[in-house]
Structure formats: C-alpha cells, structure tokens
Residue, then its C-alpha position, 0 to 999 in steps of 0.5 A: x229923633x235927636x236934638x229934639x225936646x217934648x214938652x207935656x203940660x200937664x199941671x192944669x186945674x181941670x176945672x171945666x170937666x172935674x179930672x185928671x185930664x192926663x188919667x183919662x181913659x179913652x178907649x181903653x188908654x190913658x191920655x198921658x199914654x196915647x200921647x207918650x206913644x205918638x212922641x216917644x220915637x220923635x223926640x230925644x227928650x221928654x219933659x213933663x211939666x206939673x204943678x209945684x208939689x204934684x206929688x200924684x199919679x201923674x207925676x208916677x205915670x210919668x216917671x213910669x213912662x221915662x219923662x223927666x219931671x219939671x215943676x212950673x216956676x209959678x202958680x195959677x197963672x195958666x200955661x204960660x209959666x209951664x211952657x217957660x219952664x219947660x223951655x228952660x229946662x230943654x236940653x235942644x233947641x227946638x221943642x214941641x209943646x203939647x197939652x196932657x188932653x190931646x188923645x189923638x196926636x198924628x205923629x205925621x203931623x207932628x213931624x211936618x210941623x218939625x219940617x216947616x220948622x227946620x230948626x229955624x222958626x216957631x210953628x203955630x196952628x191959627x184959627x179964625x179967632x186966635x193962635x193956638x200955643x199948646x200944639x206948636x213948636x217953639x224954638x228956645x232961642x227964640x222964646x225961653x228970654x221973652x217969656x221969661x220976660x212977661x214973667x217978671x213984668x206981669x203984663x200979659x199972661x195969654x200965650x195966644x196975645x204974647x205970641x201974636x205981639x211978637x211979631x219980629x219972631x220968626x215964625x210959621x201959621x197954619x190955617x186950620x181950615x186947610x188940614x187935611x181930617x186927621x191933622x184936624x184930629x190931632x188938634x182934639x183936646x178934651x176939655x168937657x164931658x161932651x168933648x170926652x163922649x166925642x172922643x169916645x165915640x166913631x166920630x174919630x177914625 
C-alpha cells in the first residue's frame, strides 16, 4: 500500500525476560519476521528503529528483511525517543508504530486501524488503565512537532500521559473490551518468560 510508513521499535533493554525480543523464536519464527510478514504488503516504508551503535543481529536481520535502519535520537528514556525518530524520518504521513515483541499481528486489524484513521486522525487502543502507544497509528503532522517538544523540555516521557494530555488531536480510541478475539491477539506483546509460554502454546489460534 503506498503513501504508508511502518515503524519497528526495536531498541528496548529487555530487561523483564533477559532477550533479544526481536530474535525470539515462536513457533519456529523469529518475532522481528512474524511481524515483517503481517506489513510487508501494507506499507510502502519499513523502518527499524534501534538503539545509538546497535550494531547486532537485529539490525542484520532487518537489513536482510529490507528495513531502513534509524538510530533513536536519545538513550534510556523509553519508547518515546524511538517513536519520535521514526516519525522524523517517515517519508508518508500516516505511520503505523508497532513494538519488535507483537508475534501475532492481525493484518485485518491493521488495516481497519488505517480505515478509522483515513489519513485524517491518530488511532489508539484504550484500556481500563491507559492508552496503548506502541500498536497505533500516528500521523506525523499531528505528532513529530509535540514529541519533539517533550524532548527539549524534559517534562513528561510516558507516551501513554503525552497522548491523553493532548487532547486537541484529533484522534480515534478503541475499546479494547469490544474486539473481537483475534484483533485482541494482535495486541499480544511478549514481555516475560510465562508471556512467551503463553505464545507458545494453543492459547492462540
């Protein structure tokens, strides 16, 4: 699909399960793989976002799988800096960001996230506690000049209170409550070893 930008963050710590979360194997494939299968025909740009000098084997899987490689402008300071330089460097307006731990992407829901958005509003998942910023869409107008912003000041990091502040962006939440099972899958991050036995296992069809 033209005129379309996918951003891959995949410069976290991974500190929670002790792995690289974009080598994990499930079920046989790579995570950084599964994800690139589900966008590939989506989106006309790709972009992996890693950590300053990750020179490692996801930076070489990415480059094998045809990603442009972006560095985060700054260190240590959670997503947010990585999801800034990739709208920074998107060539389209409208950019689907999505975390390197997502094995199960539903290119269905993908698409009617890009549906809601039409170019016109950012899309959010909400859930009883919060907004989740690392399955969504951003528009770049709409997001590159305010984050760029919490940058310089310093004054709030969490992308999740960023977004819920500005409330004047125009933007779309969808309850999590009312997806149907396998959007929900979609939603699935890997962020411990029970998460990964989850994956692993027939809990997911």
């Amino acid at each position: 699909m033209e005129n379309k930008t996918a951003i891959i963050l995949a410069g976290g710590s991974n500190k929670r399960i002790n792995m690289l979360k974009p080598l994990i194997n499930v079920r046989g494939e790579k995570i950084l793989i599964r994800i690139n299968n589900s966008i590939k025909e989506i989106f006309s740009q790709i972009l992996l976002v890693v950590r300053k000098n990750q020179n490692d084997s996801i930076t070489k899987l990415g480059k094998d799988l045809g990603m442009e490689i972006i560095e985060d402008s700054e260190e240590n300071i959670g997503p947010l800096a990585a999801i800034y330089s990739g709208l920074k460097n998107s060539k389209n307006n409208e950019v689907f960001i999505i975390g390197s731990d997502y094995p199960f992407l539903s290119k269905d829901f993908i698409l009617f996230m890009l549906n809601l958005s039409k170019n016109k509003r950012s899309v959010f998942i909400k859930y009883d506690k919060g907004i989740n910023p690392l399955h969504a869409i951003y528009l770049k107008t709409q997001w590159e000049t305010v984050l760029r912003k919490y940058l310089q000041t310093k004054s709030i990091f969490s992308t999740n209170k960023i977004i819920q502040e500005n409330k004047n962006i125009s933007k779309k939440m969808i309850e999590y409550n009312n997806l149907k099972k396998s959007y929900k899958n979609s939603l699935f991050d890997i962020d411990t070893i029970e998460d990964l036995s989850k994956a692993n296992n027939k809990f997911f069809t």
